[in-house]
matplotlib code that plots the C-alpha trace (Angstrom):
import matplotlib.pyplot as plt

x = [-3.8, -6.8, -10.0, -13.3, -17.1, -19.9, -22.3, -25.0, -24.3, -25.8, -29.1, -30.3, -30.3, -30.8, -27.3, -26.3, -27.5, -25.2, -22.5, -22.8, -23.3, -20.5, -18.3, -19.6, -18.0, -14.2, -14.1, -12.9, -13.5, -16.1, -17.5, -20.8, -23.5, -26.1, -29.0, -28.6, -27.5, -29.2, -32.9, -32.7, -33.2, -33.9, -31.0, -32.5, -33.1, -30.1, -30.5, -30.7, -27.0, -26.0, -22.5, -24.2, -26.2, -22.5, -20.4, -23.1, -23.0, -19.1, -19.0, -21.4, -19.4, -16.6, -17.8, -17.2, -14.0, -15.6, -14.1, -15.6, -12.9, -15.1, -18.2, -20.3, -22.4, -24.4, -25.5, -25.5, -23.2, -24.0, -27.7, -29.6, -32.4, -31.0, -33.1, -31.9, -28.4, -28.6, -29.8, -27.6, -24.2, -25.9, -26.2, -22.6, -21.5, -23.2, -21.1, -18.5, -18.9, -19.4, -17.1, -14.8, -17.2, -17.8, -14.6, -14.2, -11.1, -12.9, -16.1, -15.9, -18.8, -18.6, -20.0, -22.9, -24.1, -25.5, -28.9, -28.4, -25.2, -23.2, -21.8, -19.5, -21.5, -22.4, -18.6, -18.4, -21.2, -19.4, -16.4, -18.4, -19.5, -16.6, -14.9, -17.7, -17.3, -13.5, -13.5, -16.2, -13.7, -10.6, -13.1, -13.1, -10.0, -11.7, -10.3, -12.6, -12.3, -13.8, -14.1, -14.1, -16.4, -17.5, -20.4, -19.9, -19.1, -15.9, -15.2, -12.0, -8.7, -7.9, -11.5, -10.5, -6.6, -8.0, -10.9, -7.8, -6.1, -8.5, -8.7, -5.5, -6.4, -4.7, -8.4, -9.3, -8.2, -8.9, -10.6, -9.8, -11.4, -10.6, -13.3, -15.5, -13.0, -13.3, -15.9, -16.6, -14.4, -11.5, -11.7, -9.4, -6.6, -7.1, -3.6, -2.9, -6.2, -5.2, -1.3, -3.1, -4.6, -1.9, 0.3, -2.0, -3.7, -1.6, -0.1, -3.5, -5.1, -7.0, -8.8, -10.0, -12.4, -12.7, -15.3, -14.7, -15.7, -16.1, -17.9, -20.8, -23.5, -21.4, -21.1, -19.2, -20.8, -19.7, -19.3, -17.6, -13.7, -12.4, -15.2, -13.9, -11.1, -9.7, -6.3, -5.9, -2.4, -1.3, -3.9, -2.6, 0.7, 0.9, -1.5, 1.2, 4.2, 1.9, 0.0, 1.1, -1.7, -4.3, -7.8, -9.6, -13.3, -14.8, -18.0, -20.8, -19.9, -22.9, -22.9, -21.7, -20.2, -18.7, -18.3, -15.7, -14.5, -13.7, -12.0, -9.7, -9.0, -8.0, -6.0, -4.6, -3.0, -1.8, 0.7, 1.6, 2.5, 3.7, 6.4]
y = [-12.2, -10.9, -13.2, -11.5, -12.2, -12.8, -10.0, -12.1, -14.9, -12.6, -12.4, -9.3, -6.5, -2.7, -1.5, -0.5, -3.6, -5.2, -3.3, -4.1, -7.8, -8.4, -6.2, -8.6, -11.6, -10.3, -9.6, -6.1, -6.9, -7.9, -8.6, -6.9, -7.7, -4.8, -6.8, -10.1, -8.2, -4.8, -4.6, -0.7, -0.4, -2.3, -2.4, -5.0, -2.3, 0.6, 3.8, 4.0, 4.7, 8.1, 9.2, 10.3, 7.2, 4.8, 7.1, 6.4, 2.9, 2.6, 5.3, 2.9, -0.2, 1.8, 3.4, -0.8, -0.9, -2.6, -2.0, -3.2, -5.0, -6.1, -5.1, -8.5, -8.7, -12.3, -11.4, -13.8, -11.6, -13.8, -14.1, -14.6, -12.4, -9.2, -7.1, -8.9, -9.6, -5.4, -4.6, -7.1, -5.0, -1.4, -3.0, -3.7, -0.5, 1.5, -0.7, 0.3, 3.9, 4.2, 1.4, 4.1, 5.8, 2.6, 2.4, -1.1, -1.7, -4.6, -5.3, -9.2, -11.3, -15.0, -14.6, -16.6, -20.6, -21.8, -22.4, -26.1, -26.3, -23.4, -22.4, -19.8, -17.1, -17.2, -17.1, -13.9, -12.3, -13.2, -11.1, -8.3, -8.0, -7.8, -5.8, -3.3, -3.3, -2.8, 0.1, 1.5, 0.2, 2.4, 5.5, 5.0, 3.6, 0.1, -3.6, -5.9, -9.1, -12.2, -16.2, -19.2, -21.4, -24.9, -25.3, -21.6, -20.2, -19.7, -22.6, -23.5, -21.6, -22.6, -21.3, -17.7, -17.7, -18.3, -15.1, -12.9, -13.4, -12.2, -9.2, -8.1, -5.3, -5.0, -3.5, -7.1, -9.0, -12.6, -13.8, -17.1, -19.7, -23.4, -24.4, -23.7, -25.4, -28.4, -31.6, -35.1, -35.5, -33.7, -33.5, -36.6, -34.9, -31.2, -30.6, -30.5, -28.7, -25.5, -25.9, -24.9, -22.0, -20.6, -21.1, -19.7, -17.0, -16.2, -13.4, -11.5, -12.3, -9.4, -11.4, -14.9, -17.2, -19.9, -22.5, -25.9, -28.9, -32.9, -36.4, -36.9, -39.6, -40.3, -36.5, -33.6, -30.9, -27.4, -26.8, -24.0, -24.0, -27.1, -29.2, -30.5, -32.2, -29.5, -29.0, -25.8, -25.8, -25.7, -23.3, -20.5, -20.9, -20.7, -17.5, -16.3, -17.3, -15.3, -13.0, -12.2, -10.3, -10.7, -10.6, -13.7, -13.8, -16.5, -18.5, -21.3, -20.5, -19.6, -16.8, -17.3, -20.6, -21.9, -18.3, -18.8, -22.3, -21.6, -18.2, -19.5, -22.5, -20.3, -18.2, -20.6, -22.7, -19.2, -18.6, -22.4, -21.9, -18.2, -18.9]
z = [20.3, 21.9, 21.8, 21.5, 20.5, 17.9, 19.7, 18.4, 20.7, 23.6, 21.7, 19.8, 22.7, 22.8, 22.3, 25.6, 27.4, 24.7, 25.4, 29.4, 28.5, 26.1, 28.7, 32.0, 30.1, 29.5, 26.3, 25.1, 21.4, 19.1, 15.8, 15.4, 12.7, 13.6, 12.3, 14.1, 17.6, 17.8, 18.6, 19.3, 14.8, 12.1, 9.8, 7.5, 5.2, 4.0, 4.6, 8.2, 9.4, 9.6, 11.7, 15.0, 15.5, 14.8, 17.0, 19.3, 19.0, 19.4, 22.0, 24.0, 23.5, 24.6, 27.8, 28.5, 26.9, 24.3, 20.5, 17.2, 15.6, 12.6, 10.9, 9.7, 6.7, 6.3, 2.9, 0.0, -2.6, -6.2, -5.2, -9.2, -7.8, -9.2, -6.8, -4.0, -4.4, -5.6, -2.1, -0.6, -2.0, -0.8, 3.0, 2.8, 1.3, 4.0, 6.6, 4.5, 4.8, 8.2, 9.6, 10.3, 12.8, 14.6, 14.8, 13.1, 10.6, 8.5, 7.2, 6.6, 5.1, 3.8, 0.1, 0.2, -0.5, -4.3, -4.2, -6.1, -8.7, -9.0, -12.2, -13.9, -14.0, -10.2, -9.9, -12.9, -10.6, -7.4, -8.8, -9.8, -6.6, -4.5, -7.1, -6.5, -2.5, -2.8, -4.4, -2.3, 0.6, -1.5, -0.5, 2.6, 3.7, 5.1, 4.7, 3.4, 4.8, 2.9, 5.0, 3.2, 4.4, 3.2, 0.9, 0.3, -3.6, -1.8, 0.3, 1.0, 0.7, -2.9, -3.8, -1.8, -3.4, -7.0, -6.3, -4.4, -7.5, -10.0, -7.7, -7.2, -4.7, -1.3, 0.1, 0.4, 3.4, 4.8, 8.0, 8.7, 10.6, 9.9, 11.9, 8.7, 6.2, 8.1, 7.3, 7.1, 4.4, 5.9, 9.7, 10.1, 7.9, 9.4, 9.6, 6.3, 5.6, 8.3, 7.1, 3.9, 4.3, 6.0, 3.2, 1.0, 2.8, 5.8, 4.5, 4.0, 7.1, 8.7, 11.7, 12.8, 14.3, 16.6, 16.8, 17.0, 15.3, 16.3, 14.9, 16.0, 14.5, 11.8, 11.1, 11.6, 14.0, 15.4, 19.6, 21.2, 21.1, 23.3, 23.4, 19.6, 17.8, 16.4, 16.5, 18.6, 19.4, 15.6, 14.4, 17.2, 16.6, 13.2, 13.7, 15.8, 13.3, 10.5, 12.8, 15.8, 17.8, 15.4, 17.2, 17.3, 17.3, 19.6, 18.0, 19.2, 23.0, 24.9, 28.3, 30.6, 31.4, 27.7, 27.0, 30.0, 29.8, 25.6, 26.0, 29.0, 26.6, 24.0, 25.8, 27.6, 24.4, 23.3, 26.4, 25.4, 22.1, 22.6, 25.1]

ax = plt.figure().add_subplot(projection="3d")
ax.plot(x, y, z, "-o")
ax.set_aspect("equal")
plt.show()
């Protein structure tokens, strides 16, 4: 199980320096949202990618031996603005069709927060949505990975089973991080909360993150992996009992000291539970 890197933790950067940056830190993999981390474009907008400016990109990263392991989206996917939420889908079908000449397998997105209650048509339009995305990822031969996170549409596993099962399409894989399932009213009983969604989801796990997550002033905050409560040593090796070598996507840590300290902590609890 490799660990790599939000690119966005190093600050949004011209490409290259990226590269070198991500590369000066040990990490060989990354997740790359091209709007939060590249300053060279403005990808706010689709339209802009083309095949000679991604196999540039990934050629750069790889001149560091640097891959992109996933594509990132932070788009809201049920938005009620219909202009919005239509430009929304577009920006993630262009990662789509050209994930393949960044060289990244998945394009992976959490679906989005309700803007007050949520009801069953954001869920209807939800489902629309990805459904759409899929079978623009059946063209082109990419996974698309989907996180539950709290107080998203999709917040826990249960919320990501019941969606998996109304789309019963083996394009759409899971990224797991139970750093985001976790919260005040769970964080003392996380065991049975990341047992969970490996029972539900393991099986269609495509990649993973790692934060961590602690009490503090009577609520539950996120810190690099280590400096939490989490429960490290059961999340990798169940990871390893349903996915061995899956790449792990390091969050929160900051370069270049808990960049360090969380990916040798990582690392070092997988050797533990791995031997």
């Amino acid at each position: 199980m490799s660990v790599g890197v939000l690119a966005h933790l190093f600050g949004k950067l011209p490409y290259k320096q990226l590269a070198y940056e991500v590369s000066s830190q040990g990490f060989t993999h990354v997740q790359l949202a091209l709007w939060k981390a590249i300053e060279d474009y403005d990808f706010n907008k689709p339209g802009l990618l083309n095949p000679g400016l991604a196999k540039e990109i990934k050629d750069e990263f790889a001149r560091h031996g640097v891959s992109i392991s996933v594509l990132a989206c932070y788009l809201h996917f049920f938005d009620r603005d219909e202009e919005v939420l239509r430009e929304n889908i577009e920006r993630c079908k262009e990662l789509v069709r050209y994930a393949s000449f960044l060289g990244a397998p998945v394009v992976a997105f959490e679906v989005g927060k309700p803007n007050g209650e949520a009801d069953a048509n954001d869920w209807a339009r939800l489902k629309e949505t990805i459904e759409e995305i899929v079978e623009e990822a059946g063209r082109w031969g990419v996974i698309v990975g989907i996180e539950p996170a709290n107080d998203h549409l999709i917040g826990t596993a249960k919320e990501l089973l019941a969606m998996l099962e109304e789309i019963p399409s083996s394009q759409i894989g899971v990224v797991l991080d139970p750093g985001n399932l976790l919260h005040e009213g769970n964080l003392d009983n996380q065991d049975e909360v990341i047992r969970e969604a490996f029972d539900l989801l393991g099986s269609r796990i495509v990649a993973c993150h790692a934060k961590d997550r602690i009490w503090k002033d009577n609520e539950v905050v996120t810190v690099p992996p280590g400096k939490g409560q989490m429960n490290y040593e059961l999340y990798m090796e169940l990871l390893a009992k349903y996915k061995p070598h899956c790449n792990i996507i390091m969050e929160e840590a900051q370069p270049p000291h808990q960049m360090k300290e969380s990916k040798y902590y990582i690392e070092n609890i997988q050797q533990k539970v791995t031997k």
